[in-house]
Phi, psi and omega in degrees: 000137169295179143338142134064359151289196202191103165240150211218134171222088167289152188251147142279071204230159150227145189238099162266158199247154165214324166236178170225113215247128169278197206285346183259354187092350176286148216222131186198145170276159236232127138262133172078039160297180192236121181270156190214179169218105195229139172238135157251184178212147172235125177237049197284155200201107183299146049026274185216205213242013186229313199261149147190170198221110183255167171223144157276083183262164195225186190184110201234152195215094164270161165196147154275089182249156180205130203065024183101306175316143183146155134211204203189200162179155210302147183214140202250123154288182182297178173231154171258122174243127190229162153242128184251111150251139167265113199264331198239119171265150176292123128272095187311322187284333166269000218036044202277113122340129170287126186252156204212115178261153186206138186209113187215182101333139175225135167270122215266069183267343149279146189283151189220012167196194234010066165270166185277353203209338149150174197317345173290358175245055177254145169269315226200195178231012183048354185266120144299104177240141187270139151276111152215183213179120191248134185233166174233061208268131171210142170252107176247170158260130198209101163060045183080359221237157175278154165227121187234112178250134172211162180209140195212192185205142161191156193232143176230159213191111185261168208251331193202154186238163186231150194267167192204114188255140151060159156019143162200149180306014199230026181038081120288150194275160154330319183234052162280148135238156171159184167253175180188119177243116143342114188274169197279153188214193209181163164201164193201142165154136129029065159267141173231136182234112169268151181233131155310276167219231206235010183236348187258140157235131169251165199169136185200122201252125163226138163232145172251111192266132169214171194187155176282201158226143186331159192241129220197115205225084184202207171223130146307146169029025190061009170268294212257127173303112179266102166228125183212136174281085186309166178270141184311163168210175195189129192218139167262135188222118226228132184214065170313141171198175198247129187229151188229073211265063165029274195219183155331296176263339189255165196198117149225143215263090152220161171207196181224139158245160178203155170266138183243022177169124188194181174212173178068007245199145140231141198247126150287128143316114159227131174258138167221163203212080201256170189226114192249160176221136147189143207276000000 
């Protein structure tokens, strides 16, 4: 980002569960899943010409069908607040990459207990989780064509555990009190970017998502004591996607991911669809 530039990208995605892969990688179909709608927003805004700092806000439309049957209702996600330096400019002539360090917050503004009826109308984890995060980006030319490579890494970590009454996105009973931390998680992966001409992108992300599993600490009926640790997961996710870009500042994006390999996991169909602007 320049100075004082402004980049704005809302996201569209929709997510069916289609299998639930166990601790062996065996694969079996998930009835009655829980299906989404999610918008995201990317809001970025340069600081200087080195520094610049965005928020993500998110929004959900969950629902559990199962024979056609279900509903569900809008729910406001955590929110992420990050600041991104570029400590290393790219010089392409040299094969130098732009290197980026990125370090936030996630703010825990979704709701994540007392629901009424269980986790699928959950927004959010009650945890303030630290973000960071190192990217690579280098751009070449090959026979006239843009080539775009990035590659990146990143950890979330939570920071605060959260207390937790009743129903909770962490699957707790109605007369649970108690606390709960989101285990630490992560990603490593890949971009490749083709440029066609200067309005076609072609573009494909594979990545590897993995995460610990949640820490779960209270009393059933104020009484019977609960501590219990979920099991870790890990996933490989593969993301094509076709990009169409107008003019200079407008753009739009879409494509579908899936995961081709986990454990622990269940692998989702997400078709998804952004519109980037920038100022």
């Amino acid at each position: 980002m320049r100075q004082g530039g402004v980049t704005i990208e809302p996201y569209i995605s929709y997510n069916r569960p289609i299998d639930s892969v166990d601790a062996f990688g065996h694969k079996g179909p998930v009835y009655g899943g829980t299906q989404s709608i999610v918008n995201t927003t990317l809001v970025k805004y340069g600081i200087t010409n080195h520094l610049s700092v965005q928020l993500h806000p998110q929004f959900f439309y969950k629902w559990r069908s199962t024979y056609g049957n279900g509903g569900g209702q809008p729910r406001v996600g955590d929110l992420p607040l990050d600041f991104i330096w570029r400590f290393v400019d790219p010089n392409e002539s040299r094969l130098i990459p732009a290197v980026m360090l990125q370090s936030g917050i996630s703010f825990p503004t979704g709701r994540y207990d007392h629901l009424n009826s269980d986790k699928t109308n959950a927004g959010g984890n009650g945890n303030y989780v630290f973000r960071a995060a190192l990217v690579t980006q280098s751009t070449y030319r090959i026979a006239g064509h843009a080539l775009r490579v990035r590659g990146w890494a990143n950890i979330r970590k939570s920071v605060r555990d959260a207390e937790i009454h009743g129903i909770s996105s962490y699957g707790t009973s109605k007369d649970f009190i108690g606390h709960a931390e989101t285990g630490t998680s992560g990603e490593g992966g890949i971009s490749v970017e083709y440029g066609i001409n200067q309005r076609w992108v072609l573009a494909c992300d594979v990545a590897r998502d993995w995460s610990y599993g949640s820490k779960v600490k209270g009393y059933n009926n104020a009484v019977d004591y609960v501590e219990k640790k979920g099991q870790g997961s890990g996933a490989w996710v593969v993301a094509p996607a076709v990009e169409y870009n107008w003019s200079a500042r407008y753009g739009i994006i879409a494509g579908v991911s899936t995961p081709f390999w986990g454990r622990n996991t269940t692998e989702s169909l997400s078709g998804q669809v952004a519109f980037d602007m920038v100022f």
